[in-house]
VOPAGU-2260 file (C-alpha; in pm, 1 decimal, decimal comma):
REM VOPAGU-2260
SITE   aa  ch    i         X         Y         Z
SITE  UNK   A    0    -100,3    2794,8     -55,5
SITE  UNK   A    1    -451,6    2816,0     184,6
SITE  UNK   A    2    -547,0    3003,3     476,4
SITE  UNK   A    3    -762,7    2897,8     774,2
SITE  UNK   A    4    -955,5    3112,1     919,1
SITE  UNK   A    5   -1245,0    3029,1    1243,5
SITE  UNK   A    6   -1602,9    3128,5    1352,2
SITE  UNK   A    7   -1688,4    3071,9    1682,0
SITE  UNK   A    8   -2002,1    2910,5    1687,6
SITE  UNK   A    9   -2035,9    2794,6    2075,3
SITE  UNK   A   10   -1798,6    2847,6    2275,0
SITE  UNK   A   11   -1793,5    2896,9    2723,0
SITE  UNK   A   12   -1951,4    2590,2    2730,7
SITE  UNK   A   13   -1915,8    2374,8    3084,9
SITE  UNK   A   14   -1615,6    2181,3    3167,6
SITE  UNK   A   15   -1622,7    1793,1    3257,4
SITE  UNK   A   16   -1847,1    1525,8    3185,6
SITE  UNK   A   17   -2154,1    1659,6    3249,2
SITE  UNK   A   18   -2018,3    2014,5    2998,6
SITE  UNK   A   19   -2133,7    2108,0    2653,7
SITE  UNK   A   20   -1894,0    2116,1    2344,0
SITE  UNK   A   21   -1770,6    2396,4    2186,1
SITE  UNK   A   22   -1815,3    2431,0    1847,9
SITE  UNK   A   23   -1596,2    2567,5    1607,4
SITE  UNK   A   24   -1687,3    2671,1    1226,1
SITE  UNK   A   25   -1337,2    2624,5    1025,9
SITE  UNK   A   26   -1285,4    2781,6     684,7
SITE  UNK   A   27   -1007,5    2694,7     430,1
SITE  UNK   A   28    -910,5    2909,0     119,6
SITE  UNK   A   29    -703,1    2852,8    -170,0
SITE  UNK   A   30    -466,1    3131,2    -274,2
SITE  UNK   A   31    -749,5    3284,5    -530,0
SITE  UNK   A   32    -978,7    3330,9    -240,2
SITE  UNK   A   33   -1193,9    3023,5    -307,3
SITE  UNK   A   34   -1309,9    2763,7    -129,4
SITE  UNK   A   35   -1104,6    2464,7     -63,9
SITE  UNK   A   36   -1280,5    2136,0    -138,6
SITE  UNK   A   37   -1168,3    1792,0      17,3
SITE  UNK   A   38    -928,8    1912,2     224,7
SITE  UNK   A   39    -854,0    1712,1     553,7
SITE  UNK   A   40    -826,4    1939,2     863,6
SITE  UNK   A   41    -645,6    1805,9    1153,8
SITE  UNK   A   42    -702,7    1975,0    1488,7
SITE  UNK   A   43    -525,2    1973,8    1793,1
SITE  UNK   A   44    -625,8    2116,2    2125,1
SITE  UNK   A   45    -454,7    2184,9    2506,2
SITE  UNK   A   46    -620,2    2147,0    2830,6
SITE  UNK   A   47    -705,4    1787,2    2770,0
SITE  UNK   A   48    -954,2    1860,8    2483,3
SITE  UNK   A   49   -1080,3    1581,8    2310,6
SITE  UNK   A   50   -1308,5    1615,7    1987,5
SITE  UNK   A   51   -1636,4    1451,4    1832,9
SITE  UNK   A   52   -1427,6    1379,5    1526,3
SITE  UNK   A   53   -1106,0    1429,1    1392,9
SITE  UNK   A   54    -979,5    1495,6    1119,8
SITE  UNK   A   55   -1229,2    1613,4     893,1
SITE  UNK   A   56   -1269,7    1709,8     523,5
SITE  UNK   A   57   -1413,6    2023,2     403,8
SITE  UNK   A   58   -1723,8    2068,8     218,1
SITE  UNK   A   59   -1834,2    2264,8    -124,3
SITE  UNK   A   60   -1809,7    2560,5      68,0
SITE  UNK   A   61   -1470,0    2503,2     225,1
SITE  UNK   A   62   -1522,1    2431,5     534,5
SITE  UNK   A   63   -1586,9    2195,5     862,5
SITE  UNK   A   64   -1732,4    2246,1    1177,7
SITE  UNK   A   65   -1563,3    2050,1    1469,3
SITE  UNK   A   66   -1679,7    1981,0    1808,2
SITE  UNK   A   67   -1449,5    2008,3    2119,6
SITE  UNK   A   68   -1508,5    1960,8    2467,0
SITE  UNK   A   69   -1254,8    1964,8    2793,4
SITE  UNK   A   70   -1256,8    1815,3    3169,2
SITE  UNK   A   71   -1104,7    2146,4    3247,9
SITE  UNK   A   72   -1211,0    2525,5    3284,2
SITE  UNK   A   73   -1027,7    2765,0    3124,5
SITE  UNK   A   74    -867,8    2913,3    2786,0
SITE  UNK   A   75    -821,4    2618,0    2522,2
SITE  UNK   A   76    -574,4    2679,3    2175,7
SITE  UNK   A   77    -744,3    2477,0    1900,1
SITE  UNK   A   78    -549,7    2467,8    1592,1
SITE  UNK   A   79    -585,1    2343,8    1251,4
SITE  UNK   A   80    -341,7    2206,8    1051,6
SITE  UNK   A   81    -351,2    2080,1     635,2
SITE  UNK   A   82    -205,7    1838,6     483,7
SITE  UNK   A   83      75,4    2093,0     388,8
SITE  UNK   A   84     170,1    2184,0     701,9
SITE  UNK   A   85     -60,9    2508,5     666,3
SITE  UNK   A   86    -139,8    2537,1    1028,1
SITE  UNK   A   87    -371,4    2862,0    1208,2
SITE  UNK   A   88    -487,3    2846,7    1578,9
SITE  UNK   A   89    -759,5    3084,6    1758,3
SITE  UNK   A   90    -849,5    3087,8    2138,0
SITE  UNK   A   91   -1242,8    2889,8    2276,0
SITE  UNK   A   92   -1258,8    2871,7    2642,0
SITE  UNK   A   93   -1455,2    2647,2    2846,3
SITE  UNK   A   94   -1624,0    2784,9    3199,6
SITE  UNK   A   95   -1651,7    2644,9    3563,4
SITE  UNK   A   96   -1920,7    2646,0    3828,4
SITE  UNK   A   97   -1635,0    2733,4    4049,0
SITE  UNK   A   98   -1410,4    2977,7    3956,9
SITE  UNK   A   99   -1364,8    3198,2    4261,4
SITE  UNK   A  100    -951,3    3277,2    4288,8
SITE  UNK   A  101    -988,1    3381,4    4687,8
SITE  UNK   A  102   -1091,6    3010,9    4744,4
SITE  UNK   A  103    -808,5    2783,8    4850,7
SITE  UNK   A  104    -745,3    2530,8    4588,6
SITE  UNK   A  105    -878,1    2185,8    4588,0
SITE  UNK   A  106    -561,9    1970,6    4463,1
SITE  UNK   A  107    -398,4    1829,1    4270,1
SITE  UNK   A  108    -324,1    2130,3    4023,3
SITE  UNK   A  109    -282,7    2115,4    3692,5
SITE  UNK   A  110    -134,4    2350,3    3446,2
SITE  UNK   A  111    -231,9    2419,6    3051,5
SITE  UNK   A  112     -76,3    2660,7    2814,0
SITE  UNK   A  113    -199,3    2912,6    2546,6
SITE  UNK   A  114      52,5    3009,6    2282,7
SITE  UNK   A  115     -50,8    3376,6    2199,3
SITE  UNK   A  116     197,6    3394,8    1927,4
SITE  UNK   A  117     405,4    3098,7    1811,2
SITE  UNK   A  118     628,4    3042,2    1504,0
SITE  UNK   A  119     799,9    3325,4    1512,4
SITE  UNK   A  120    1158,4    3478,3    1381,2
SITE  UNK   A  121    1492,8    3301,9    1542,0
SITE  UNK   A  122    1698,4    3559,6    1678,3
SITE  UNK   A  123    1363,5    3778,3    1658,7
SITE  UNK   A  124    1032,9    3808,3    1801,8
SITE  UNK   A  125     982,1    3597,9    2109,5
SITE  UNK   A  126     716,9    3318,3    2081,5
SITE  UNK   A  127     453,0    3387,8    2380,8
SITE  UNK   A  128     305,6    3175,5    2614,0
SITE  UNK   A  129      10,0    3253,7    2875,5
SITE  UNK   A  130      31,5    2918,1    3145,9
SITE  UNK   A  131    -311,9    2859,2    3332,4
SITE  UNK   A  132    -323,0    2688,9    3690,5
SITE  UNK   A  133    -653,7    2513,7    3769,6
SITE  UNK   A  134    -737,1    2294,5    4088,8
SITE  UNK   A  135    -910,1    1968,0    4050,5
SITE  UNK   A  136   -1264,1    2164,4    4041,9
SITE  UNK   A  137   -1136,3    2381,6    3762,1
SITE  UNK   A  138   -1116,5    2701,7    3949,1
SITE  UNK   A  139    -853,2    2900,7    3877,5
SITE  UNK   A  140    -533,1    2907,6    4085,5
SITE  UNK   A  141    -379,6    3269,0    4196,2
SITE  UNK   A  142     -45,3    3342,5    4366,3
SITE  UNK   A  143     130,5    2940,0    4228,9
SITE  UNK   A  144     470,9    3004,8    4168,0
SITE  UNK   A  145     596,6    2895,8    3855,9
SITE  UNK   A  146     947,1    2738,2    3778,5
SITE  UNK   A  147    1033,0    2741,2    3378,1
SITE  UNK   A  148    1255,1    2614,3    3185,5
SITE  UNK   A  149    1341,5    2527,2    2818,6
SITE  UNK   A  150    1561,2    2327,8    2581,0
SITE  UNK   A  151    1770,6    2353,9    2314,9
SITE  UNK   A  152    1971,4    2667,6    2427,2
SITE  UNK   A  153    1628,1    2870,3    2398,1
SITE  UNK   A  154    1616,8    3143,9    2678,8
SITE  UNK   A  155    1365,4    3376,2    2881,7
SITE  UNK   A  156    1534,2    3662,2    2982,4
SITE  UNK   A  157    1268,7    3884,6    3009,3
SITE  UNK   A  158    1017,8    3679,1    3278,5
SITE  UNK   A  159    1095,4    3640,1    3613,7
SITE  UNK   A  160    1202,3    3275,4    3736,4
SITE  UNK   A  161    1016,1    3174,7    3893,0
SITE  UNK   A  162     695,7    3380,6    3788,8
SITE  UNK   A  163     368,7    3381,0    4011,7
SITE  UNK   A  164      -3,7    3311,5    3848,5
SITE  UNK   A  165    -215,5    3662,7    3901,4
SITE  UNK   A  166    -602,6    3643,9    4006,1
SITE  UNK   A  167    -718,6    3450,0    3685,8
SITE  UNK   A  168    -428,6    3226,8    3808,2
SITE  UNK   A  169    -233,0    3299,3    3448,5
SITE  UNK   A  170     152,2    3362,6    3421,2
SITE  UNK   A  171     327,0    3510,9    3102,1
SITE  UNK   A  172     698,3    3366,6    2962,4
SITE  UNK   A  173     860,7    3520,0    2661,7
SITE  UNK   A  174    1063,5    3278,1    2483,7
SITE  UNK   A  175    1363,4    3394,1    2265,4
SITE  UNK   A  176    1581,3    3108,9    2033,4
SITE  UNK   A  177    1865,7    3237,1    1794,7
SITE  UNK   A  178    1815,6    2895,3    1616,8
SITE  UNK   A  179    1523,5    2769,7    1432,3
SITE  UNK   A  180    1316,4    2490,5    1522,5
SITE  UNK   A  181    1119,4    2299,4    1834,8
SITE  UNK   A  182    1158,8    2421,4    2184,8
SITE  UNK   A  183    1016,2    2234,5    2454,6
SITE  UNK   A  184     902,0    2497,1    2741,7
SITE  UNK   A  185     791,5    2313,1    3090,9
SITE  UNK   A  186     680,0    2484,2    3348,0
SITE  UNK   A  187     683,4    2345,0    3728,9
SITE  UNK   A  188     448,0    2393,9    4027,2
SITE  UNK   A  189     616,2    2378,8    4408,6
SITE  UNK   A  190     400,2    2125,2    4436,1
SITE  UNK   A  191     620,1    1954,8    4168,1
SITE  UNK   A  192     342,2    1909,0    3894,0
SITE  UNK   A  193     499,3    1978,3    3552,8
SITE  UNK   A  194     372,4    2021,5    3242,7
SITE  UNK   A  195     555,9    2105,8    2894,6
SITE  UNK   A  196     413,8    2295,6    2528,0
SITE  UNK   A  197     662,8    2309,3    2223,0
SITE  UNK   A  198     695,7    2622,3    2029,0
SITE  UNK   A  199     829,4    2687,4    1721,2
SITE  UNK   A  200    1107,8    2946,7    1584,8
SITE  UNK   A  201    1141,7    2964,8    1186,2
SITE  UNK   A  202    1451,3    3076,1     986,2
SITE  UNK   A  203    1470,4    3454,0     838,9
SITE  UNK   A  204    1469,3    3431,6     509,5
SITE  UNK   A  205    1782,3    3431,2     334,3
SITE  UNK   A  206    1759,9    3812,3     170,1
SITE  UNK   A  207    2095,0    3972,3      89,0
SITE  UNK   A  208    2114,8    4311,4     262,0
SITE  UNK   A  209    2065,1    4654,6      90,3
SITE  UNK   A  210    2374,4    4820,7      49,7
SITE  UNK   A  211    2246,2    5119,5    -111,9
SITE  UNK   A  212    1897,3    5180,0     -35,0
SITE  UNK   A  213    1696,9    5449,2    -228,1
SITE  UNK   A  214    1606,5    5777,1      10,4
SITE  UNK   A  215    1466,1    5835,8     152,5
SITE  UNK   A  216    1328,6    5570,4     380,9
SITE  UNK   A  217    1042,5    5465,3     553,6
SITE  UNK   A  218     893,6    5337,8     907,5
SITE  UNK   A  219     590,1    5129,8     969,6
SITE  UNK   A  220     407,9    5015,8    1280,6
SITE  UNK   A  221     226,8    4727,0    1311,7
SITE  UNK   A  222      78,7    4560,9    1599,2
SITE  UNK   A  223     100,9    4189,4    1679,7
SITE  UNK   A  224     -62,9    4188,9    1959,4
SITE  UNK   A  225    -290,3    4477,8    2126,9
SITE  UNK   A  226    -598,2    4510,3    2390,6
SITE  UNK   A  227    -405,6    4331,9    2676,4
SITE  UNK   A  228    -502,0    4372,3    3056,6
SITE  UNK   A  229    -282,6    4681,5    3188,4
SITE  UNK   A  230     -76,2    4517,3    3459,1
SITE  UNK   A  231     -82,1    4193,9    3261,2
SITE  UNK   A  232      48,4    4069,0    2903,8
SITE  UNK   A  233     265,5    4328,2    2683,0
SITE  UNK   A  234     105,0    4476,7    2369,9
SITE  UNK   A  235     363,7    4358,0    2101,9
SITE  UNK   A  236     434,3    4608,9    1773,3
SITE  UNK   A  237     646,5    4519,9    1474,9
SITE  UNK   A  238     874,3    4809,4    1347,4
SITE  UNK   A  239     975,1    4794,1    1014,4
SITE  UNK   A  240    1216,4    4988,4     769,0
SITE  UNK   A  241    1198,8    5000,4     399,9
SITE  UNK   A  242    1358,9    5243,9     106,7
SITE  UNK   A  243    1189,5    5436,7    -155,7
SITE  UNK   A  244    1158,2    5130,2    -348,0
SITE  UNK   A  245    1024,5    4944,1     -80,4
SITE  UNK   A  246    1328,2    4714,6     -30,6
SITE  UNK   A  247    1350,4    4585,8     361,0
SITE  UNK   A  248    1638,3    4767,2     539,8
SITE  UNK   A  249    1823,0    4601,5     789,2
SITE  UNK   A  250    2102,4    4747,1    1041,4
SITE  UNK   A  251    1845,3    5057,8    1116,1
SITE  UNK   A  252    1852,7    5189,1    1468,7
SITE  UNK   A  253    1490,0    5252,8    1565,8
SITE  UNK   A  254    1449,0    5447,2    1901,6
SITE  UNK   A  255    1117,6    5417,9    2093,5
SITE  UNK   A  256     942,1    5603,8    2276,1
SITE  UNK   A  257     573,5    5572,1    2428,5
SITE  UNK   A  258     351,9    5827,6    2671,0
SITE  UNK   A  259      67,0    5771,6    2941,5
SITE  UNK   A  260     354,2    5620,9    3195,2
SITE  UNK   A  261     396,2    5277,1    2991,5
SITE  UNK   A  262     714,6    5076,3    2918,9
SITE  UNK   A  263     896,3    4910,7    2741,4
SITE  UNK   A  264    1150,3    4739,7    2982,8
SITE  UNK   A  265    1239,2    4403,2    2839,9
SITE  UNK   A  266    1318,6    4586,3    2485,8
SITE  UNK   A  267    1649,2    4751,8    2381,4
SITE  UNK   A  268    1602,6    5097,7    2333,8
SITE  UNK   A  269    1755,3    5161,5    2055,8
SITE  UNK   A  270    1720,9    4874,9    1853,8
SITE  UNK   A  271    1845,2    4742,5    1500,8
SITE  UNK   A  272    1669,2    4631,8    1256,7
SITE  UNK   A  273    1724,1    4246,5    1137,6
SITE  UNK   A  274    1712,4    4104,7     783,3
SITE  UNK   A  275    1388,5    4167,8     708,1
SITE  UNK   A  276    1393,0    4531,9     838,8
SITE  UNK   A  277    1216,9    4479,3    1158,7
SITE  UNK   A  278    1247,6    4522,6    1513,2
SITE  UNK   A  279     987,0    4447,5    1784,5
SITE  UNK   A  280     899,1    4620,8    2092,3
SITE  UNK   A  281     717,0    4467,2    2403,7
SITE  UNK   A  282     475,6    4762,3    2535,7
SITE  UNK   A  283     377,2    4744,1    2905,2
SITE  UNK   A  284     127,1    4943,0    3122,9
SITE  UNK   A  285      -6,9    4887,2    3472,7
SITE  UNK   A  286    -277,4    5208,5    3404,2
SITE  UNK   A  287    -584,3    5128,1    3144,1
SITE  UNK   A  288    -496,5    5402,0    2872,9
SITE  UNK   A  289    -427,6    5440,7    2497,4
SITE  UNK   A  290     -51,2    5464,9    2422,1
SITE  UNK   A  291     116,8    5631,9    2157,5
SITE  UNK   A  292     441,5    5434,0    2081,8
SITE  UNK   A  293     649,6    5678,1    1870,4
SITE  UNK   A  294     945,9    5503,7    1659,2
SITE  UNK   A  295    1205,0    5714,2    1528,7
SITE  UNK   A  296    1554,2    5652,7    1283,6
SITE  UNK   A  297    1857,3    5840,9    1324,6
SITE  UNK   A  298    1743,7    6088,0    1005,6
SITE  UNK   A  299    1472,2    6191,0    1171,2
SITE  UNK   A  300    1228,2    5975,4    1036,5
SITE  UNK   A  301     948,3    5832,7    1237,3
SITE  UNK   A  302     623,8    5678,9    1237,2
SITE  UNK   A  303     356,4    5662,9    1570,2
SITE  UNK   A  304      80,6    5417,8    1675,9
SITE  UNK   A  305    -128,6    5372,6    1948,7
SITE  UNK   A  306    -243,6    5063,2    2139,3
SITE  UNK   A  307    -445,9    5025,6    2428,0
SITE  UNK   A  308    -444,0    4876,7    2738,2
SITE  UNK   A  309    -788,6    4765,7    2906,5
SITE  UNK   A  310    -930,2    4657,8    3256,1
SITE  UNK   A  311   -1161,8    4374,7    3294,9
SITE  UNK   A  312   -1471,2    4602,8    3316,9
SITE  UNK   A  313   -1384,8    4789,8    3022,0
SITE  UNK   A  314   -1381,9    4409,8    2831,8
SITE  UNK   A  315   -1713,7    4345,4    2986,4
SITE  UNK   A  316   -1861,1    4708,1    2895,3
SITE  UNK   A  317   -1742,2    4652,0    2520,5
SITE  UNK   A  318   -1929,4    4376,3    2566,2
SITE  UNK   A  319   -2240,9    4475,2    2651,4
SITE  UNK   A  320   -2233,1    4761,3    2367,6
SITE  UNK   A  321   -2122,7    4470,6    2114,4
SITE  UNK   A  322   -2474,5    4238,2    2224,1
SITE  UNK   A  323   -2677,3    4590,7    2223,7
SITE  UNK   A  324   -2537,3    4645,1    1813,9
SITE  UNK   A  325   -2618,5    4281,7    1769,7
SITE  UNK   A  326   -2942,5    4305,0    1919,8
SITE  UNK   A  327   -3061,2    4584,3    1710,8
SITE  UNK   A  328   -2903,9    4409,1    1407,9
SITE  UNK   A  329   -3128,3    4106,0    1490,1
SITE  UNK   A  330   -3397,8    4340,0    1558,5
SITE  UNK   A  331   -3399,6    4461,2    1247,9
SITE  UNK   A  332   -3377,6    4169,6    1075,4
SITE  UNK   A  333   -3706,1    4026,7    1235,8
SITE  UNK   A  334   -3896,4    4348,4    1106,0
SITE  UNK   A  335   -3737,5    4324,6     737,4
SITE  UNK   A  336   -3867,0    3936,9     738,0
SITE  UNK   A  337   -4223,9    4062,4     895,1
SITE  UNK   A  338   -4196,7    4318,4     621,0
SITE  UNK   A  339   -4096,4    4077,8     350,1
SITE  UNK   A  340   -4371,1    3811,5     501,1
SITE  UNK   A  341   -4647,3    4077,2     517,1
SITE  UNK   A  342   -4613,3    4226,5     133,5
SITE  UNK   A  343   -4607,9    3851,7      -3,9
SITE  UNK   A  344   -4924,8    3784,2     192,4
SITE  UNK   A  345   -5079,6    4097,2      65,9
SITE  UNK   A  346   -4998,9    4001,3    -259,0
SITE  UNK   A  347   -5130,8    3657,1    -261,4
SITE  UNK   A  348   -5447,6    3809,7     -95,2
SITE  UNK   A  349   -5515,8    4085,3    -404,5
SITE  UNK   A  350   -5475,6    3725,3    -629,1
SITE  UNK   A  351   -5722,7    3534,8    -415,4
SITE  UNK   A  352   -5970,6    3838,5    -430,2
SITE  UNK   A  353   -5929,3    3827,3    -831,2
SITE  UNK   A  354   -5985,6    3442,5    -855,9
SITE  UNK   A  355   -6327,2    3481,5    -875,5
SITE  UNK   A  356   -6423,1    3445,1   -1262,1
SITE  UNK   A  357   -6634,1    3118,1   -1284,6
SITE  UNK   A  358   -6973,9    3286,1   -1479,8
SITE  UNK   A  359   -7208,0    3069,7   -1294,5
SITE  UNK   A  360   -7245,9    3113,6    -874,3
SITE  UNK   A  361   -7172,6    2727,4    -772,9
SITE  UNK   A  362   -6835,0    2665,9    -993,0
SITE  UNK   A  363   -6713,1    3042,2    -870,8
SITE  UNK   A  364   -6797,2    2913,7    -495,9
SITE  UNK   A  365   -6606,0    2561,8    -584,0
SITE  UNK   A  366   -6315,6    2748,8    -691,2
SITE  UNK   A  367   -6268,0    3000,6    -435,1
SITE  UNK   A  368   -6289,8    2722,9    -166,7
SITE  UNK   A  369   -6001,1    2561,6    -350,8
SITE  UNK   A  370   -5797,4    2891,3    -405,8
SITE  UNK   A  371   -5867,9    2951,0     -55,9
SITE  UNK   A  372   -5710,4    2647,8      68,1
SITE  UNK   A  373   -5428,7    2746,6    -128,4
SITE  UNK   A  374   -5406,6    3081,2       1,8
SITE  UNK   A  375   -5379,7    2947,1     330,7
SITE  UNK   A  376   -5108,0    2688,2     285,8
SITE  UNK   A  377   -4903,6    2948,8     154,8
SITE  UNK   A  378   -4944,5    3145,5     453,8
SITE  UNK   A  379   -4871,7    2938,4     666,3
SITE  UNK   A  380   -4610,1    2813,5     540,2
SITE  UNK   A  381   -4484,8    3184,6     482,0
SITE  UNK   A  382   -4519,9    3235,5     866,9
SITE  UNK   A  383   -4370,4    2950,8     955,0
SITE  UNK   A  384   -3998,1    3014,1     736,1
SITE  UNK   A  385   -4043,1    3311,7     916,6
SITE  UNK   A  386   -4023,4    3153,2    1233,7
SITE  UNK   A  387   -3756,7    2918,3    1154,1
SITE  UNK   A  388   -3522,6    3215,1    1003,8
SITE  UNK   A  389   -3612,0    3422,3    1308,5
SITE  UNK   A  390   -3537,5    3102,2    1577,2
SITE  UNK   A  391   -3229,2    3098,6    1417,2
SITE  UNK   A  392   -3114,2    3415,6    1460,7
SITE  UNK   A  393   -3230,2    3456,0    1770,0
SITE  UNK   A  394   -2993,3    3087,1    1817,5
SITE  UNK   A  395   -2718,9    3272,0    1698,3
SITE  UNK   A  396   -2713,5    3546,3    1874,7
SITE  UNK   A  397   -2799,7    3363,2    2195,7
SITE  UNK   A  398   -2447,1    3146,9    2106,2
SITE  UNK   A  399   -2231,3    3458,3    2080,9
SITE  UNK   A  400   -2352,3    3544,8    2455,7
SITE  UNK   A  401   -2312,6    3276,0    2636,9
């Protein structure tokens, strides 16, 4: 068994021909922890991404670095999948010249899809798509209405139909399957251009109820998906009911309950618990606030959480105090290498001052000249790793930012 985990090395690079690439640092673990030689990592992409090479193979250290670029601005899902069928996705976006939403848009449209959670339980958790409208510039595309539909008896009963894109011309669907496997979800512009994602429900595992749990039992929260835009995407939390001995109980009515004028509309209120002792709620807030969701069993028992919903400056603010951290971290790590730099220098000049122990003048002067020459290759070379290790910081941190 492996896990995949990604560093973002580049990413908000241009869109189109004349764009960068963003670049993606992919790790892959064994189930002690270590590094996964030699295995072949095949990506996939939305929004018409194309990549520098693929698939690739891990190195020593486990990992690959791929390269992906896109004709289109916006929000791209890159996921990597093993030879096992191991599979992990994470978010890189891509950035336009022209991205003003009060502009009218320049057709033809097009339409790309994010899947913020995928994979999830039949008859459970709804797998999550965010759909993005772009014109043919690549700026985004507000107030499109949005037909959807989906296959295989799969149904959305919680989104409008049709929905309408918002200012960063995005629309939400939450879709719900009581049967495992594919569901192809398309999504249709008045306009009549289409475009369809597949998601993907799994089976519950096959665990025999508790018919006699151990008391007393316990509720935990946990959150699947937090930090949305209030008035936008629902913060998701997973509710889950075990016994003393830590056995999943299922058939548990769980009442919710949340402050700061949120909601949970599209939820059942109260719900049961399914096989594996779990119930989710979908949190909603049009105000930026923490919320406490408070989830309680018919004993009494109950457990509380918060989760927060942001605004767009608050996501740029945490921003700006993330690169000010970062920028004292780098900071500091210039001064420890000046530090580091400076007492090795020192050092080498108290042995160059000690050198001196020829007994006649002209052999002392001939060996000084040659310590000397010595003394200053090694400084500056010294100086010049410094550089490098500084440049590349510097790089780094100049990457993050952009």
């Amino acid at each position: 068994m492996y896990t995949i985990s990604f560093n973002t090395i580049d990413d908000h690079q241009l869109a189109g021909a004349s764009g960068g690439a963003d670049t993606v640092e992919v790790t892959v673990l064994d189930a002690s922890g270590n590094p996964a030689v030699g295995q072949v990592v095949t990506f996939n992409a939305n929004n018409g991404s194309t990549f520098l090479t693929n698939p690739l193979t891990t190195n020593s250290s486990g990992q690959v670095t791929v390269s992906v670029s896109c004709d289109l601005a916006g929000d791209v899902t890159l996921i990597a999948t093993l030879a096992d069928n191991t599979t992990a996705s994470t978010i890189i976006s891509f950035d336009s010249d022209a991205t003003d939403p009060g502009s009218d848009p320049v057709p033809p449209l097009s339409i790309s899809f994010t899947a913020m959670t995928s994979n999830q339980l039949a008859g459970s958790t709804a797998d999550i798509v965010l759909v993005s409208v772009v014109d043919s510039t690549g700026a985004v595309a507000a107030n499109q209405a949005i037909t959807w539909s989906v296959d295989t008896g799969a149904t959305f009963p919680t989104t409008p139909n049709p929905s309408y894109t918002n200012s960063s011309g995005e629309a939400t669907v939450y879709v719900f399957s009581d049967v495992a496997g594919d569901v192809t979800l398309t999504a249709t512009l008045a306009d009549g251009t289409t475009a369809s994602t597949v998601v993907t429900f799994i089976d519950k595992p096959d665990t025999p109820p508790v018919t006699d749990p151990v008391l007393p039992l316990s509720i935990s929260l946990t959150p699947l998906i937090d930090n949305q835009l209030a008035g936008g995407t629902a913060d998701v939390v997973i509710a889950k009911v075990v016994d003393a001995s830590g056995a999943a109980i299922s058939g548990q009515s769980v009442t919710f309950s949340v402050d700061s004028g949120a909601t949970f509309p599209t939820t059942p209120n109260p719900s049961t618990t399914d096989s594996l002792g779990e119930a989710t709620v979908y949190i909603f807030s049009t105000s930026v606030a923490d919320v406490t969701l408070t989830a309680a069993l018919s004993d009494g028992t109950s457990a509380s959480l918060v989760v927060t919903f942001t605004s767009q400056d608050e996501q740029e603010s945490a921003e700006l105090e993330a690169f000010k951290a970062d920028v004292v971290t780098f900071t500091d790590y210039v001064q420890q290498q000046l530090d580091t730099v400076g007492k090795n220098v020192g050092s080498a000049l108290s042995q160059l001052s000690a050198s001196v122990v020829a007994s006649d003048l002209a052999t002392a002067v001939s060996n000084f000249a040659t310590d000397d020459q010595t003394f200053n290759d090694y400084v500056a070379s010294a100086y010049a790793t410094m550089i490098q290790n500084v440049d590349a910081a510097y790089t780094q941190l100049k990457q993050k930012y952009q």
